[in-house]
PDB file of N, CA, C and O in Angstrom:
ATOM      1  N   UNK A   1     -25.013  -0.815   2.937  1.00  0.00           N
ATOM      2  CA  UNK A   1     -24.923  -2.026   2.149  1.00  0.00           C
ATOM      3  C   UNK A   1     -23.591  -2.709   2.473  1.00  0.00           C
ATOM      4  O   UNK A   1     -22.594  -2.012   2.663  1.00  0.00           O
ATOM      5  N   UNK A   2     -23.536  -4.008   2.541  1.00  0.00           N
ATOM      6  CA  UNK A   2     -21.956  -4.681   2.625  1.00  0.00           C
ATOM      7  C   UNK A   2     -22.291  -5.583   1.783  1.00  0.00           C
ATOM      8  O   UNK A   2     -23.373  -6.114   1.534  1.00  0.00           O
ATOM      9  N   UNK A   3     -20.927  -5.747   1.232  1.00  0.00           N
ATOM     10  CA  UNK A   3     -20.888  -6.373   0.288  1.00  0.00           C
ATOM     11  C   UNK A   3     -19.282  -7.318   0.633  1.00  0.00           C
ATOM     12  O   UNK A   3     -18.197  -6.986   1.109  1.00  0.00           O
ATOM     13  N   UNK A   4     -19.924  -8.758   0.039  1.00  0.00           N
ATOM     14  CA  UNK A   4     -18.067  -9.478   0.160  1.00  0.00           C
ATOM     15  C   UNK A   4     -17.850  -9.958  -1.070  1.00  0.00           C
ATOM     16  O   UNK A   4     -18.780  -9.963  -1.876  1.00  0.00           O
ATOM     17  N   UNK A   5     -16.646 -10.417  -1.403  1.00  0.00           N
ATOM     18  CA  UNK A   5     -15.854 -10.804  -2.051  1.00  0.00           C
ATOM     19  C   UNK A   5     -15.008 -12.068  -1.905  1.00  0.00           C
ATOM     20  O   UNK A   5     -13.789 -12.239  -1.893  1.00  0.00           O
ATOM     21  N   UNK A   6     -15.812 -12.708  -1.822  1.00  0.00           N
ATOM     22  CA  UNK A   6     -15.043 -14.225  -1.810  1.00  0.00           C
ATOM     23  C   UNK A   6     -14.395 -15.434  -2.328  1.00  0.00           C
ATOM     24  O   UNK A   6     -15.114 -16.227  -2.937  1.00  0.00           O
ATOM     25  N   UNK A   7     -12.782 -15.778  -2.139  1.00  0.00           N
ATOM     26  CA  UNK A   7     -12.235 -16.200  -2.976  1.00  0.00           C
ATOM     27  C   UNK A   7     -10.566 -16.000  -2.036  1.00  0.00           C
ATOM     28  O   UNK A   7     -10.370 -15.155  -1.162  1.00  0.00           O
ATOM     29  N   UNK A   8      -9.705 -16.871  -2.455  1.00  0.00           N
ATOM     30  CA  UNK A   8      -8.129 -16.515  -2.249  1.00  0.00           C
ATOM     31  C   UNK A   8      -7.437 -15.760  -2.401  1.00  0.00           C
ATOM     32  O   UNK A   8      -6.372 -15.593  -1.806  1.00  0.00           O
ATOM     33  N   UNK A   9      -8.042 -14.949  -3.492  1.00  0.00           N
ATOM     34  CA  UNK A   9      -6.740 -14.007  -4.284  1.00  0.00           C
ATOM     35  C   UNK A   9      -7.021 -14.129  -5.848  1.00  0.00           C
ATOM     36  O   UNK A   9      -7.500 -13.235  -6.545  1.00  0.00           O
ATOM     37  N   UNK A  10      -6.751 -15.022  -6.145  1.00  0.00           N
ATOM     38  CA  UNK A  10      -7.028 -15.839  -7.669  1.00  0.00           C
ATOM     39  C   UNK A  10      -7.473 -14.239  -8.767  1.00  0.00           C
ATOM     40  O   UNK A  10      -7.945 -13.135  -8.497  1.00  0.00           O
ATOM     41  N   UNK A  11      -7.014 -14.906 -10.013  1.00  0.00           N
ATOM     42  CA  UNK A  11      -7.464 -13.270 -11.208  1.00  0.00           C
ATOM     43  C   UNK A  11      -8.528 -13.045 -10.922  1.00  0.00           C
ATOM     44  O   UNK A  11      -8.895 -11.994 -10.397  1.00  0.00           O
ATOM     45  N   UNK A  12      -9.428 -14.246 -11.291  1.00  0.00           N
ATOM     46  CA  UNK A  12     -11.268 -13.872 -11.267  1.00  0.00           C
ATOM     47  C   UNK A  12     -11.425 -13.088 -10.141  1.00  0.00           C
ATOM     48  O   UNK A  12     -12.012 -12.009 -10.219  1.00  0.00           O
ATOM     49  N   UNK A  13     -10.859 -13.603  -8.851  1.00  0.00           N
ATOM     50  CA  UNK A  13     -11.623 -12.353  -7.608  1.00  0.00           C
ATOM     51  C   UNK A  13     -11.340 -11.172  -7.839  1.00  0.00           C
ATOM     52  O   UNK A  13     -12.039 -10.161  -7.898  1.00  0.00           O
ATOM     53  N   UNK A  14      -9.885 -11.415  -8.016  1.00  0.00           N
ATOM     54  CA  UNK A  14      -9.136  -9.705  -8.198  1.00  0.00           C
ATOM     55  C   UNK A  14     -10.631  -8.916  -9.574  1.00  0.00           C
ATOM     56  O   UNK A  14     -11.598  -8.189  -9.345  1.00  0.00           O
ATOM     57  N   UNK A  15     -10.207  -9.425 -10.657  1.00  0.00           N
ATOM     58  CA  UNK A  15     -11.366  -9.137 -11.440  1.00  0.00           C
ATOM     59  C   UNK A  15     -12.493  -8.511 -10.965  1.00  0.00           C
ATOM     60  O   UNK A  15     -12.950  -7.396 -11.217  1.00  0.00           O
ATOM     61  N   UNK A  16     -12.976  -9.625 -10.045  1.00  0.00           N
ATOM     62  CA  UNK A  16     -14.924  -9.165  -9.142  1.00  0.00           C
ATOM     63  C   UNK A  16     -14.707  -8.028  -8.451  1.00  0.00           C
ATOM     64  O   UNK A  16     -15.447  -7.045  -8.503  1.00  0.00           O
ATOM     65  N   UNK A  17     -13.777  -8.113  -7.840  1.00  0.00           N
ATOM     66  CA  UNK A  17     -13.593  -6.839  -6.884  1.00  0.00           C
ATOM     67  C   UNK A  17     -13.330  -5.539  -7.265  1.00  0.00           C
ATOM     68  O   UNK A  17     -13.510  -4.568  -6.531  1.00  0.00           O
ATOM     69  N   UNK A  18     -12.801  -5.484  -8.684  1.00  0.00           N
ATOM     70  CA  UNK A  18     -12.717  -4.690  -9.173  1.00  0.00           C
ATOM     71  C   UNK A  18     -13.713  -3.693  -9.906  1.00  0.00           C
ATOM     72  O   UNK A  18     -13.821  -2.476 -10.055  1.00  0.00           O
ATOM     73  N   UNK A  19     -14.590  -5.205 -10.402  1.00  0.00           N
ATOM     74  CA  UNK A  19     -16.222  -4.411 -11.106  1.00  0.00           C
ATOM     75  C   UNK A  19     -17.084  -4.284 -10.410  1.00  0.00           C
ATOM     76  O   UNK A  19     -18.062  -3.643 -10.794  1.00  0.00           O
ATOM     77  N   UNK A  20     -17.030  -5.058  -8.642  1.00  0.00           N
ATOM     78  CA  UNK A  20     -17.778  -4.198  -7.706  1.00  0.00           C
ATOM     79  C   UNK A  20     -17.705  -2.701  -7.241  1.00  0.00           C
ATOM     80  O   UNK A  20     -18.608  -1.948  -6.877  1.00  0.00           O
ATOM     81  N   UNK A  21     -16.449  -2.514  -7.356  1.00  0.00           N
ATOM     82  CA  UNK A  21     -15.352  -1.296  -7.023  1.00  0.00           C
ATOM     83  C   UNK A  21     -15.997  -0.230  -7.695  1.00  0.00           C
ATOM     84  O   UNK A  21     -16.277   0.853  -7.182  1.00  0.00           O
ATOM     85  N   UNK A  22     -16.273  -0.653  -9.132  1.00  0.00           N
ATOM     86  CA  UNK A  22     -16.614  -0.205 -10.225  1.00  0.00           C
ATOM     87  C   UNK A  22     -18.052   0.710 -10.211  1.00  0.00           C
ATOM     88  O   UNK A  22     -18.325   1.891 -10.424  1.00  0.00           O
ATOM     89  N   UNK A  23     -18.653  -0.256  -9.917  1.00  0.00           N
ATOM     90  CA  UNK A  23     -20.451  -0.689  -9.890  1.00  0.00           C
ATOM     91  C   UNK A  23     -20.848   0.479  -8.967  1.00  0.00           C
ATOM     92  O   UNK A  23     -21.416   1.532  -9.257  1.00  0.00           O
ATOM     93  N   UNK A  24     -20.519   0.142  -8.091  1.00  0.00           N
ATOM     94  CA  UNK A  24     -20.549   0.722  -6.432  1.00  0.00           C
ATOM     95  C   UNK A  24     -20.541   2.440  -6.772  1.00  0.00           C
ATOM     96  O   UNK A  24     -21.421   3.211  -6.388  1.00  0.00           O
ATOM     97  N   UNK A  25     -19.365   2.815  -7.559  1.00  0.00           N
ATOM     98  CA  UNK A  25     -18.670   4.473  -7.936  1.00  0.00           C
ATOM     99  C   UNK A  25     -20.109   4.608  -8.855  1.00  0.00           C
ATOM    100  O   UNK A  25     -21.047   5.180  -8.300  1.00  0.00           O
ATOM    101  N   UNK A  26     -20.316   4.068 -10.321  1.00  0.00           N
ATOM    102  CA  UNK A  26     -21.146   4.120 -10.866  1.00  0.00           C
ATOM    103  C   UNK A  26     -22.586   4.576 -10.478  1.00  0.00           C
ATOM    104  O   UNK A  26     -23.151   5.595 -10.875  1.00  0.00           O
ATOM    105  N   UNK A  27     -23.100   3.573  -9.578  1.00  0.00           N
ATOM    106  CA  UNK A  27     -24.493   3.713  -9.065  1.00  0.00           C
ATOM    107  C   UNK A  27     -24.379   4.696  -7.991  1.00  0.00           C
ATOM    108  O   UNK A  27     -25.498   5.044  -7.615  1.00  0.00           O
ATOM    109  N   UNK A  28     -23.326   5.328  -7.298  1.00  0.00           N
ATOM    110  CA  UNK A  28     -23.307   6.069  -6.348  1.00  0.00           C
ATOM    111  C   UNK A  28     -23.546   5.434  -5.581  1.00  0.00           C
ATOM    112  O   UNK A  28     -24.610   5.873  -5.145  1.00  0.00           O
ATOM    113  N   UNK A  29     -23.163   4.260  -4.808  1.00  0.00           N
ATOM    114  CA  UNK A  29     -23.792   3.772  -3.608  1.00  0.00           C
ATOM    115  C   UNK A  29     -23.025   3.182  -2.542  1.00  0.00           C
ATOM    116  O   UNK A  29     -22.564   2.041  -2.500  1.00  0.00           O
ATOM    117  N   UNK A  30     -22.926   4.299  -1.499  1.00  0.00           N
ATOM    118  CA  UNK A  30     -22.050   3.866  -0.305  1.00  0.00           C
ATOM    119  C   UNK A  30     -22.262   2.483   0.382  1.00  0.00           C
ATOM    120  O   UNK A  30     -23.377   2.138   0.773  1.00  0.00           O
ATOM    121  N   UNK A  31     -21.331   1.828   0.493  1.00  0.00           N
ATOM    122  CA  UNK A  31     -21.247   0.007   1.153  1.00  0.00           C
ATOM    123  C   UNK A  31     -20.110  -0.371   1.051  1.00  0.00           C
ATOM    124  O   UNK A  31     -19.445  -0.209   0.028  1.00  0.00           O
ATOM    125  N   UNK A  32     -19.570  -1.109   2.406  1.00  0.00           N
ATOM    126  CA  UNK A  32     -18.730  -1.436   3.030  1.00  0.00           C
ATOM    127  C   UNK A  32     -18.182  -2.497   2.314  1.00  0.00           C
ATOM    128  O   UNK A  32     -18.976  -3.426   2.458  1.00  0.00           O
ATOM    129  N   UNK A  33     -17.173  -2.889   1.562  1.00  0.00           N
ATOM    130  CA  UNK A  33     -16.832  -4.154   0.947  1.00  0.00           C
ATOM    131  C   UNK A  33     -15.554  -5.040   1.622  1.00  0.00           C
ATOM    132  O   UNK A  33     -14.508  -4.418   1.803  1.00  0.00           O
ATOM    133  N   UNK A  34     -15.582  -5.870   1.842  1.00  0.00           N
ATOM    134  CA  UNK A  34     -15.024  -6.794   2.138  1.00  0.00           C
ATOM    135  C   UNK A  34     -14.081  -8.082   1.588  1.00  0.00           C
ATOM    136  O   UNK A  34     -14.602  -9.186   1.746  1.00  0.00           O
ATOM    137  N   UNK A  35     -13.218  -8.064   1.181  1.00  0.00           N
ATOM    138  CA  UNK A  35     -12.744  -9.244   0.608  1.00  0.00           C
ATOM    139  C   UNK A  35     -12.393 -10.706   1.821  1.00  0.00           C
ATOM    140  O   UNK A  35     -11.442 -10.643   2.599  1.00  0.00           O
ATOM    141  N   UNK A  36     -12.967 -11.447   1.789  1.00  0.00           N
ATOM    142  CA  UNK A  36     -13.219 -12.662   2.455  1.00  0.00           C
ATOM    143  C   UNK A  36     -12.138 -13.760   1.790  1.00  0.00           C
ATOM    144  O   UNK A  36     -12.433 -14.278   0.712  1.00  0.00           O
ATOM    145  N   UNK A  37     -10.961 -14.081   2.414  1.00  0.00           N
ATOM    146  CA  UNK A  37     -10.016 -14.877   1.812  1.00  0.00           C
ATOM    147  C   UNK A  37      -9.798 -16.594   2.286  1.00  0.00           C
ATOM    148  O   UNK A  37      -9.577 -17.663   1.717  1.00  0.00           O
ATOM    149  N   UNK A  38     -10.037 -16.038   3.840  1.00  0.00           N
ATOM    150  CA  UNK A  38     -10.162 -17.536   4.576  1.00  0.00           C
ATOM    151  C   UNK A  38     -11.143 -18.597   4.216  1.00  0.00           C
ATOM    152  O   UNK A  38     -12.346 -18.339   4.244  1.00  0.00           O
ATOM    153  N   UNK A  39     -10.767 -19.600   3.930  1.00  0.00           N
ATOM    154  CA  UNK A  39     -11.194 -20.868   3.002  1.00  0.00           C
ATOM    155  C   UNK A  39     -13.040 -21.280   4.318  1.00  0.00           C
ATOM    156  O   UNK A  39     -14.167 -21.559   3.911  1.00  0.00           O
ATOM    157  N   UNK A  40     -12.742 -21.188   5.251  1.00  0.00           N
ATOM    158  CA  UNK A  40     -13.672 -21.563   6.532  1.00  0.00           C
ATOM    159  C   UNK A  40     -14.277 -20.648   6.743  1.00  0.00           C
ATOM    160  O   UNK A  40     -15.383 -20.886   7.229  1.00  0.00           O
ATOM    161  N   UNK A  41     -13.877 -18.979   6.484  1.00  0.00           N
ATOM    162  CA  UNK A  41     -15.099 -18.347   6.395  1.00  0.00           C
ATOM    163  C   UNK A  41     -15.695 -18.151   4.659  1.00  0.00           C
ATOM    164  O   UNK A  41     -16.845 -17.823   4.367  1.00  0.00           O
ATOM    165  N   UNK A  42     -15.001 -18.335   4.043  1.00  0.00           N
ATOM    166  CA  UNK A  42     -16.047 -18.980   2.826  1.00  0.00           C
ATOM    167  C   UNK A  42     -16.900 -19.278   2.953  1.00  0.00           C
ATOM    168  O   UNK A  42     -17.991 -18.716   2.861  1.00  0.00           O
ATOM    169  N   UNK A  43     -16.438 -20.827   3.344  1.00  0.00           N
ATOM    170  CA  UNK A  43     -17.245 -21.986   3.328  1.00  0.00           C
ATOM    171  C   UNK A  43     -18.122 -21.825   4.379  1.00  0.00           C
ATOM    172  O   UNK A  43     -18.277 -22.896   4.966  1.00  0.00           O
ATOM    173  N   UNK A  44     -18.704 -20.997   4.811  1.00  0.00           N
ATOM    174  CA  UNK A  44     -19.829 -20.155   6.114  1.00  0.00           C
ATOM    175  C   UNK A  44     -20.669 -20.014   5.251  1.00  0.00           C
ATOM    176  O   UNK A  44     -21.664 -20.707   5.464  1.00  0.00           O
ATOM    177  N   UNK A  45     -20.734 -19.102   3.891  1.00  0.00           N
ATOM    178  CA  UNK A  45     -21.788 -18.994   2.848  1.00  0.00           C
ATOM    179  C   UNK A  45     -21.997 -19.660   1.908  1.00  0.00           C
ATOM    180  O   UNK A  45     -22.281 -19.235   0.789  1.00  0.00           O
ATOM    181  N   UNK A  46     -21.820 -21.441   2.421  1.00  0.00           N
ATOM    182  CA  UNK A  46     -22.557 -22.227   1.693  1.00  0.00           C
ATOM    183  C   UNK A  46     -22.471 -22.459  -0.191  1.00  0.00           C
ATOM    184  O   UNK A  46     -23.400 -22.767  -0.938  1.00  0.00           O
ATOM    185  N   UNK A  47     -20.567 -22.096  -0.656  1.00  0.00           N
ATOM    186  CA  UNK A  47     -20.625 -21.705  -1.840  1.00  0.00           C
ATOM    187  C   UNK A  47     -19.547 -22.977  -1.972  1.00  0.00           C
ATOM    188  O   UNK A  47     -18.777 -23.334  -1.081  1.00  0.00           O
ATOM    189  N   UNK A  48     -19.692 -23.637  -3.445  1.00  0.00           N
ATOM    190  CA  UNK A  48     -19.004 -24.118  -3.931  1.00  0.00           C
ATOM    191  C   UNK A  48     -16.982 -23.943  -4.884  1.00  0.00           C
ATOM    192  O   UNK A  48     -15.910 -24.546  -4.930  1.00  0.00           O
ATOM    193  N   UNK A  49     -17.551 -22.895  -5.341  1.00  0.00           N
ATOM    194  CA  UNK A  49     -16.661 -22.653  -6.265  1.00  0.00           C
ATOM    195  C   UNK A  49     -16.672 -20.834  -6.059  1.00  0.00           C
ATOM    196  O   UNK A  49     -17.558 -19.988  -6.184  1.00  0.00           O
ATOM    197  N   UNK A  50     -15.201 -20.774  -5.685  1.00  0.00           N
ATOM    198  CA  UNK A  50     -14.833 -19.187  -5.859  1.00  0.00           C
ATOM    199  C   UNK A  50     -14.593 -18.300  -7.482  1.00  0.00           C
ATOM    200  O   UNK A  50     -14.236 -19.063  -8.380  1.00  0.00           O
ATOM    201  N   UNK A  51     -14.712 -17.231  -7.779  1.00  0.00           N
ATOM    202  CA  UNK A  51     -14.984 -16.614  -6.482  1.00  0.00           C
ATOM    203  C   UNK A  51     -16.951 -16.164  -6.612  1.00  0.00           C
ATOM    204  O   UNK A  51     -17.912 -16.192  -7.380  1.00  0.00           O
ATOM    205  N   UNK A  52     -16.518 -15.781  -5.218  1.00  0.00           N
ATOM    206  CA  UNK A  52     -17.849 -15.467  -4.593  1.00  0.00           C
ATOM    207  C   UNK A  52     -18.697 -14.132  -4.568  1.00  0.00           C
ATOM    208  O   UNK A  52     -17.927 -13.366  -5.147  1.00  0.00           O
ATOM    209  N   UNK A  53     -19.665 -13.494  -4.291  1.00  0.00           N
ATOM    210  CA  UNK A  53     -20.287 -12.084  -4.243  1.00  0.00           C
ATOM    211  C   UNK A  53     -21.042 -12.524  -3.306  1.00  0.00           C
ATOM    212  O   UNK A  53     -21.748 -13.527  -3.415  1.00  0.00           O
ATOM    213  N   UNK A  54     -20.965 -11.895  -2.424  1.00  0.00           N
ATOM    214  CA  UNK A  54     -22.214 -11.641  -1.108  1.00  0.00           C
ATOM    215  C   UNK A  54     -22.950 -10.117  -1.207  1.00  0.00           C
ATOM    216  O   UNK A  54     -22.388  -9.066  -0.897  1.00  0.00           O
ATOM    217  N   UNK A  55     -23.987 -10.209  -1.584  1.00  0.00           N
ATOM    218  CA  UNK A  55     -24.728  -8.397  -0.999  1.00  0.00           C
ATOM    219  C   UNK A  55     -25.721  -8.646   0.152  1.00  0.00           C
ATOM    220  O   UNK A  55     -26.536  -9.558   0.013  1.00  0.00           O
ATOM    221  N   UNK A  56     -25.716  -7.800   1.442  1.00  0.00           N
ATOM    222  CA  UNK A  56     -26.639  -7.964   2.337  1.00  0.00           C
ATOM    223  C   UNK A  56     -26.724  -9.500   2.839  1.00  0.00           C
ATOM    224  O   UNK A  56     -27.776 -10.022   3.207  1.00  0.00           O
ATOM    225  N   UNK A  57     -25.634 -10.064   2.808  1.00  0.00           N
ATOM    226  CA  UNK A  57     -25.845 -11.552   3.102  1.00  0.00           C
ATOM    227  C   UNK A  57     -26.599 -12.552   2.480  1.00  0.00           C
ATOM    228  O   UNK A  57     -27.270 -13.502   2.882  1.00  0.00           O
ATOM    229  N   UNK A  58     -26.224 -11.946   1.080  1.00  0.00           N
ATOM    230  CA  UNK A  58     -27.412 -13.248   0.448  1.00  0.00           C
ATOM    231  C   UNK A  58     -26.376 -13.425  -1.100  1.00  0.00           C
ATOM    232  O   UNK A  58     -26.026 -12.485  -1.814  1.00  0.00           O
ATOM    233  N   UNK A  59     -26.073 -14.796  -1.303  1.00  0.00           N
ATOM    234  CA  UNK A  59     -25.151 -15.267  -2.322  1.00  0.00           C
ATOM    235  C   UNK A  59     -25.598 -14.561  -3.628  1.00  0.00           C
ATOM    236  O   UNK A  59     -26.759 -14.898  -3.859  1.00  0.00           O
ATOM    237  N   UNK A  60     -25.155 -13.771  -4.504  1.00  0.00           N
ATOM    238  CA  UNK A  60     -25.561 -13.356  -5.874  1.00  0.00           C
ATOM    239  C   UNK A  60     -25.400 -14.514  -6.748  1.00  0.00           C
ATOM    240  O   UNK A  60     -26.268 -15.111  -7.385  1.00  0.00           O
ATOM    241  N   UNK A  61     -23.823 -14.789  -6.652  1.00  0.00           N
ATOM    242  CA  UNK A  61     -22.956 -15.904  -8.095  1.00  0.00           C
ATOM    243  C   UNK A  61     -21.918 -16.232  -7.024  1.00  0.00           C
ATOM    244  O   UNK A  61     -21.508 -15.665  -6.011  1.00  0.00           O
ATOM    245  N   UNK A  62     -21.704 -17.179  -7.549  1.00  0.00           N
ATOM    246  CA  UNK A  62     -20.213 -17.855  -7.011  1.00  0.00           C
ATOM    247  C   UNK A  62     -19.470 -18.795  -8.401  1.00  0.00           C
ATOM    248  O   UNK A  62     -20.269 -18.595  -9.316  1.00  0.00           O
ATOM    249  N   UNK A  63     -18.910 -19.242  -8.671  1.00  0.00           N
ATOM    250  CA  UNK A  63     -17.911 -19.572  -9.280  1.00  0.00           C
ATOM    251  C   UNK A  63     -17.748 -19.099 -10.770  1.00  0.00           C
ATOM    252  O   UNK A  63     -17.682 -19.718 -11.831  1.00  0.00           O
ATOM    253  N   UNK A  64     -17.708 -17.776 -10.448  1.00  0.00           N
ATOM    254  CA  UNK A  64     -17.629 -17.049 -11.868  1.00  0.00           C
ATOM    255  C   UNK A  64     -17.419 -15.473 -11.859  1.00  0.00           C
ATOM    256  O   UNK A  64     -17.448 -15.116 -10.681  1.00  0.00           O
ATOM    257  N   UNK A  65     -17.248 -14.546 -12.582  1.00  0.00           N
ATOM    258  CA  UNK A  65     -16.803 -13.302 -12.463  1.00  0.00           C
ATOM    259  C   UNK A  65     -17.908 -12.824 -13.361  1.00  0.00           C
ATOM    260  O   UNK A  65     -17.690 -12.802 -14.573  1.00  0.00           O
ATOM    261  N   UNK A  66     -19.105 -12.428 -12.879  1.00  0.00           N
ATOM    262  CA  UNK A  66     -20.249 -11.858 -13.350  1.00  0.00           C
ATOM    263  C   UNK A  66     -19.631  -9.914 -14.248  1.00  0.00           C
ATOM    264  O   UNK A  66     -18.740  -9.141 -13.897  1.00  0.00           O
ATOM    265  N   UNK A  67     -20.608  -9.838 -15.382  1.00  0.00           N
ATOM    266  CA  UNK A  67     -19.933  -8.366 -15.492  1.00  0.00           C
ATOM    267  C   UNK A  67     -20.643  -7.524 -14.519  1.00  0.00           C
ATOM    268  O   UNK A  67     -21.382  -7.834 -13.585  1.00  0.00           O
ATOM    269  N   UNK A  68     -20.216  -6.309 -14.989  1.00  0.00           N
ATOM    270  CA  UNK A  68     -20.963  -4.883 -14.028  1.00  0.00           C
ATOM    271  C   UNK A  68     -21.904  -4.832 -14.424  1.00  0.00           C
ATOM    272  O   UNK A  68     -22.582  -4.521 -13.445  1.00  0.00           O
ATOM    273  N   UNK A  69     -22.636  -4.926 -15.353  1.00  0.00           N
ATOM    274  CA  UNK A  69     -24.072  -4.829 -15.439  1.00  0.00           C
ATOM    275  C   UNK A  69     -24.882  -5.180 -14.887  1.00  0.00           C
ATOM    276  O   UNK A  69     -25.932  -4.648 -14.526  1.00  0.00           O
ATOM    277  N   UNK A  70     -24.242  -6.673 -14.687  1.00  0.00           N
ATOM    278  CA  UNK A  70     -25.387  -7.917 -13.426  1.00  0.00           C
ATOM    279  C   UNK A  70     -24.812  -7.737 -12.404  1.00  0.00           C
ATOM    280  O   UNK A  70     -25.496  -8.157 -11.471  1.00  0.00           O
ATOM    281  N   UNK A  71     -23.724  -7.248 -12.034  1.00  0.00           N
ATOM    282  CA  UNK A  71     -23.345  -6.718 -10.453  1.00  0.00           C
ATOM    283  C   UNK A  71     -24.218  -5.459 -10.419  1.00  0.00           C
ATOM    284  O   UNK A  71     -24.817  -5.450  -9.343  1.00  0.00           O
ATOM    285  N   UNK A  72     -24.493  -4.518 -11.080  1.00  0.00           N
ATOM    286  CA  UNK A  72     -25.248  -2.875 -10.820  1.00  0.00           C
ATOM    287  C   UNK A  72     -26.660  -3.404 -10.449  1.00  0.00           C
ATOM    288  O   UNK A  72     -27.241  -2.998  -9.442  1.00  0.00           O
ATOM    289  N   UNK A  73     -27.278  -4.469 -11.430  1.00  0.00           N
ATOM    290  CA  UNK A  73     -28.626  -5.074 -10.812  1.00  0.00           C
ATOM    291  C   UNK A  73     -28.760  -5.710  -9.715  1.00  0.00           C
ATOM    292  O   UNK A  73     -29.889  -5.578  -9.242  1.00  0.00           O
ATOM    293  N   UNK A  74     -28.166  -6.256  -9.205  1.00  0.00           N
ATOM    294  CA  UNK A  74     -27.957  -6.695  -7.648  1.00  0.00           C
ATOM    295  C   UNK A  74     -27.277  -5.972  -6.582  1.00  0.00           C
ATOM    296  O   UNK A  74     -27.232  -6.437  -5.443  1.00  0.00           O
ATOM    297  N   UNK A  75     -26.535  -4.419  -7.019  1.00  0.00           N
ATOM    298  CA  UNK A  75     -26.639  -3.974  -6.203  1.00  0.00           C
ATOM    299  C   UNK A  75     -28.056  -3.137  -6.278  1.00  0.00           C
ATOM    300  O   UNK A  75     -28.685  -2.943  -5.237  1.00  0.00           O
ATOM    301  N   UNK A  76     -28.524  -2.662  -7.505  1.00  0.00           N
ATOM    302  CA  UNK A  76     -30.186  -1.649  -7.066  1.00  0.00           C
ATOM    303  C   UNK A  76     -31.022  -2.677  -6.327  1.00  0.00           C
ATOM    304  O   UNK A  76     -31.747  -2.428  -5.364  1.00  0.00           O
ATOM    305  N   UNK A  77     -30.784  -4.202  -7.052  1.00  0.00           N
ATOM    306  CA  UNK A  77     -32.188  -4.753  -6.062  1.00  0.00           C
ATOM    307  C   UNK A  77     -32.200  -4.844  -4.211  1.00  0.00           C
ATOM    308  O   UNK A  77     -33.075  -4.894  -3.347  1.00  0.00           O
ATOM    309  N   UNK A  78     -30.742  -4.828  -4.239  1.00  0.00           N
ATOM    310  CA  UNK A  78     -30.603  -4.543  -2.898  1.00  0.00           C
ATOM    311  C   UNK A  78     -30.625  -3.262  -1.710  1.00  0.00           C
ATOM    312  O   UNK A  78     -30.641  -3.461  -0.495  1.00  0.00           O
ATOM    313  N   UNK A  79     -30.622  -2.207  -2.232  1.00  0.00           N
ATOM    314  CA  UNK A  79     -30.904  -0.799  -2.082  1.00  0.00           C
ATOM    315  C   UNK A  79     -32.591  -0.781  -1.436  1.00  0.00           C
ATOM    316  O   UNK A  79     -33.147   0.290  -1.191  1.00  0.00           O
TER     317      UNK A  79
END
């Protein structure tokens, strides 16, 4: 599974990355994560507003810091 994290730095990413971090230990599920900072490869996945979640290459949420609950469901649906 890979998973990104997209955004500058900003609290909210730090935040996402953290309850992916989270999610990931939780569900037991090995995947490569990525934090994606460069503004141009962002803007590659077609997102408005940081920060971002990519699983398997497909946008979950973007301009918001979803909890772990709805991050754990998008990582099982992706499994």
């Amino acid at each position: 599974m890979k998973v990104k994290i997209l955004g500058p730095g900003c609290k909210n990413c730090q935040a996402l990355e953290k309850e992916v971090i989270n999610a990931l230990a939780e569900l037991d599920v090995p995947a490569e994560v990525e934090k994606v900072e460069d503004m141009n490869k962002i803007m590659e996945h077609d997102i408005l507003m940081t920060p971002g979640l990519v699983i398997n290459d497909k946008v979950k949420v973007s301009g918001r810091a979803p909890k772990r609950e709805e991050i754990k469901k998008w990582i099982q649906e992706e499994q």
